[in-house]
N, C-alpha and C positions, 0 to 999 in steps of 0.2 A: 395439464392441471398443475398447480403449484400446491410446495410441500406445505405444510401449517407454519408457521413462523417468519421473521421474517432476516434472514443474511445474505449479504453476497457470494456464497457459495450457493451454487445450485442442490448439493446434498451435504447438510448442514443436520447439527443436534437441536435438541429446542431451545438453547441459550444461542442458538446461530453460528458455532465453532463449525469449523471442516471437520467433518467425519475421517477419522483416521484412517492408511491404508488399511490397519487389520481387520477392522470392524467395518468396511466397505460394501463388503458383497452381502455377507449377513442385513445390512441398517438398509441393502438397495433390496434384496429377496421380501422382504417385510413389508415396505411401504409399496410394490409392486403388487403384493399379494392384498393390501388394502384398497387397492384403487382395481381390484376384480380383475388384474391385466395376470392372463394362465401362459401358458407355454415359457420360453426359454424367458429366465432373467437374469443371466448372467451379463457383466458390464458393456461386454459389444454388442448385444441385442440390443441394450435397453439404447447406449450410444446412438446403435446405427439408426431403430426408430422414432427417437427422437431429432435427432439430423433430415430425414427423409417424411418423415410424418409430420413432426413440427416448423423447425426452420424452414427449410425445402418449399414447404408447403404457404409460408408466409413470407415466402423472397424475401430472407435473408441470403444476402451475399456469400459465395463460397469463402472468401478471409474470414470474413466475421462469422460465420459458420465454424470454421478451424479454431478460430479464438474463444469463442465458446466451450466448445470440447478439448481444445486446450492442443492440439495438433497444425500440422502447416499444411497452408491448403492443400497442398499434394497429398498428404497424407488423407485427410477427408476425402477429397474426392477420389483417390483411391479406393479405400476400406471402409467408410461410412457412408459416399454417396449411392444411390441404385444406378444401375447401368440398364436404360431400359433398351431392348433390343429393338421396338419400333423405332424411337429415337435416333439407335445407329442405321438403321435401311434407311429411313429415310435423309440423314444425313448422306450416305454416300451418295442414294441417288441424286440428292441436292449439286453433292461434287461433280461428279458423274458427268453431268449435263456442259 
């Protein structure tokens, strides 16, 4: 879903400014709590499912994934991507053979 307004920030005020660090978690708990999304909303939740839920989910590229969230791809695919464990058996067995 996109925020109301329209800036090149992804979490932006309604003149389009970047949300400042202090006022971050506050302006993300807010707009999470209007869009009826309950459980954790603190910034690596909201990161990681939108990484895994959105991009991921719309083959976007692992760089461009990073570049969005603003990390290097190592870093994403470390800490924001999912590691599904069917994925790894069946990779090894893939190796394996």
């Amino acid at each position: 879903m996109q925020l109301p307004g329209e800036s090149v920030y992804l979490f932006h005020d309604a003149d389009g400014n970047m949300i400042k660090k202090d006022g971050y978690e506050q302006y993300l708990r807010r707009h999470v709590q209007k869009l009826g999304i309950t459980g954790k909303t603190n910034n690596h939740a909201i990161r990681k499912g939108f990484n895994s839920n959105i991009l991921i989910a719309r083959g976007v590229p692992a760089n461009e994934r990073a570049a969005i969230l603003g990390h290097t791809t190592r870093t994403n695919e470390r800490n924001y991507s999912p590691r599904k464990k069917d994925s790894l058996n069946r990779l090894r067995d893939t190796l394996s053979r």
